[in-house]
N, C-alpha and C positions, 0 to 999 in steps of 0.2 A: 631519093631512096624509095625504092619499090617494096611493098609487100612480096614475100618468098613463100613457095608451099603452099599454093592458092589449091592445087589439085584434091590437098587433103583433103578440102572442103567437104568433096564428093560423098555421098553418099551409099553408104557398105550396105546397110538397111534398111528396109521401109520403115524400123521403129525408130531410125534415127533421122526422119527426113526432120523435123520439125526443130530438131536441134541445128540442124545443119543449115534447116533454114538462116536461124537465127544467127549465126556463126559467120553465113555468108555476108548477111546486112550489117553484122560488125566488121566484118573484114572490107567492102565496098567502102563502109563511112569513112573508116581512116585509111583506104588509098585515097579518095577525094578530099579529103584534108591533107593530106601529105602532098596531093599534086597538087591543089591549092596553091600551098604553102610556097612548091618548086617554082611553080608561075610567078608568082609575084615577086618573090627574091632571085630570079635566073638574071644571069647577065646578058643582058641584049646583044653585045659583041658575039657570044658562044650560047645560043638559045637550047633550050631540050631537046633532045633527038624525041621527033611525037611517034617512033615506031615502040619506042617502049613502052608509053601508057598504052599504048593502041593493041598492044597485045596484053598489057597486061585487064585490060576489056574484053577482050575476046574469052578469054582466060573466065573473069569472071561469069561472062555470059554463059559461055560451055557447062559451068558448075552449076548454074542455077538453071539451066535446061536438065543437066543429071539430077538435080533434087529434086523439083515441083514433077520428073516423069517416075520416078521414084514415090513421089506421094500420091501421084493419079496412079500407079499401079496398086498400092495399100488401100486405100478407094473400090479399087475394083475387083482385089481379094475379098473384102470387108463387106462388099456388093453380093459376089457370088457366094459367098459363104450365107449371109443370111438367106439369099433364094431358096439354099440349097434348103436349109433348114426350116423356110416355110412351105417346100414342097413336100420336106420329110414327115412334116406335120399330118400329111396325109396318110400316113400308115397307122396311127392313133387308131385302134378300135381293130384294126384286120389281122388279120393271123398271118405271120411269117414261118420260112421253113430256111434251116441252116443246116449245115455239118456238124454230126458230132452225136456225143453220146447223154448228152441232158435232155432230163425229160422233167418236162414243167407242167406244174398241178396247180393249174386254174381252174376256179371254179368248180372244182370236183373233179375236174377231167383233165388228163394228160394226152397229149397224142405224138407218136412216132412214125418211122417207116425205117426197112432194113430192104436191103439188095442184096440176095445170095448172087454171087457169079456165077454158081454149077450148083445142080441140086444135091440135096443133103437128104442123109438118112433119117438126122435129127437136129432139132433145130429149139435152144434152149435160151428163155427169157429171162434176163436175171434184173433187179428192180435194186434200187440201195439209197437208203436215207442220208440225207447229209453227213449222217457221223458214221456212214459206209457198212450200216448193219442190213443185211438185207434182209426187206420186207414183203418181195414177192418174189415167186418162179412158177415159172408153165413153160408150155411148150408151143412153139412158134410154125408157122408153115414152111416147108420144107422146098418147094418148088424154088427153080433159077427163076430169080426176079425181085422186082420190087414187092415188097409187102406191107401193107400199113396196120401201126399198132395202135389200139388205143384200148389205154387203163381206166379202170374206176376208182382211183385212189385206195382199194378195197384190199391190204393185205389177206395174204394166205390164211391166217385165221380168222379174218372176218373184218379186220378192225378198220372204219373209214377213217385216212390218214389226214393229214391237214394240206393247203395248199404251200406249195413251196417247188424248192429244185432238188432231184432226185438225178440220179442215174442208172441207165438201162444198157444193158452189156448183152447182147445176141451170141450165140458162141455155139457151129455150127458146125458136122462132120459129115463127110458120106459113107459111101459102103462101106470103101474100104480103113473107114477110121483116121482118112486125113481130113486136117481143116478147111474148111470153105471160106474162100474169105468175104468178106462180110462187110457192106457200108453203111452208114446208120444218118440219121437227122431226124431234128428235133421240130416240131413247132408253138408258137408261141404268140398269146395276143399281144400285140406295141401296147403300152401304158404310157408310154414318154419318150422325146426324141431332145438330143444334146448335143451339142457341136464338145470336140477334144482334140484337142492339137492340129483344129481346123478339118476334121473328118467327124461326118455325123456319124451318131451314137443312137442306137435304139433301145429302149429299155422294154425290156419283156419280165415286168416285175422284179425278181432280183435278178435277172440278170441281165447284162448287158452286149450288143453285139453291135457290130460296127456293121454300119448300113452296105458295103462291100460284101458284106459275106452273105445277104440273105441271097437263098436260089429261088425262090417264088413267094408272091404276094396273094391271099385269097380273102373273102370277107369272111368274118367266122358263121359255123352253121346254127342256124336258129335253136336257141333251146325249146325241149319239148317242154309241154303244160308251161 
């Protein structure tokens, strides 16, 4: 009597190669006890046909070639992942720049940038504290282009605000009173980097951005005094 169902063995996951391991070397031990068993009590007149252990070997072989390529593959996610994340290591300390409209107050200072697609008549910065009160407005350069912003944390009446994540809203018309439209990004110093669901994670104080989305890397610029 042969062992049935050998193929189950096989391994669906790399987090199940270890079990599967183990599964396979139960299942080897008792077909070699059972064909043990067959050999010594078979009748010499009518002997085993040997094409059935012989496949059911092959059989095993096949599965424990799908498990151990299955666990050298978990190995070398396991491998790449951490590279990845001691390469990411390197952004620790430099200033990144993403999509979007957060603007982050490190250290006193926030910095941004806005792309008008066509020039505007007027071009209006609006600033908004976490609980979405807004703590500054001015006015922005009007020119087709890129333009970079950068705040002093220093609301409209004076008051130096604390470091944290704010958001900045550009909201832009031309002549004729229609809207420009308008792209915005944020930058931000790396504080910490994290692997999550196997994709690094960069931390720019509270917030977090997955290493995918930054569009440029630069070193931050020297404070003055």
């Amino acid at each position: 009597m042969f062992i049935d169902g050998i193929s189950a063995s096989t391994a669906t996951s790399g987090g199940q190669s270890a079990t599967d391991a183990q599964k396979l070397d139960t299942d080897i031990n008792r077909f070699l006890t059972l064909l043990v068993t067959q050999l010594q009590n078979q009748d010499p007149l009518e002997p085993m046909d040997a094409n059935q252990f012989t496949t059911q070997l092959v059989q095993f072989a096949s599965v424990e070639q799908q498990i151990y390529q299955n666990a050298n593959l978990e190995k070398l996610v396991s491998a790449q992942s951490t590279a990845s994340l001691s390469s990411a290591v390197g952004f620790i300390g430099n200033s990144v720049e993403a999509s979007g409209n957060a603007l982050l107050m490190q250290d006193g200072q926030a910095n941004s940038s806005y792309t008008l697609a066509s020039n505007a008549s007027n071009a209006t910065i609006t600033i908004k504290d976490a609980g979405g009160t807004i703590v500054y407005t001015g006015s922005g350069a009007t020119a087709a282009g890129r333009h970079d912003f950068q705040w002093d944390g220093k609301s409209n009446d004076g008051r130096s605000l604390p470091d944290g994540v704010y958001t900045m809203q550009v909201s832009a018309i031309d002549k004729a009173g229609d809207a420009v439209a308008v792209d915005q990004t944020y930058r931000g110093t790396v504080t910490g980097v994290s692997t999550q669901t196997g994709s690094i994670v960069l931390s720019l104080g509270d917030v977090e951005l997955p290493m995918n989305d930054v569009l440029s890397v630069s070193q931050p610029s020297a404070s003055s005094g």
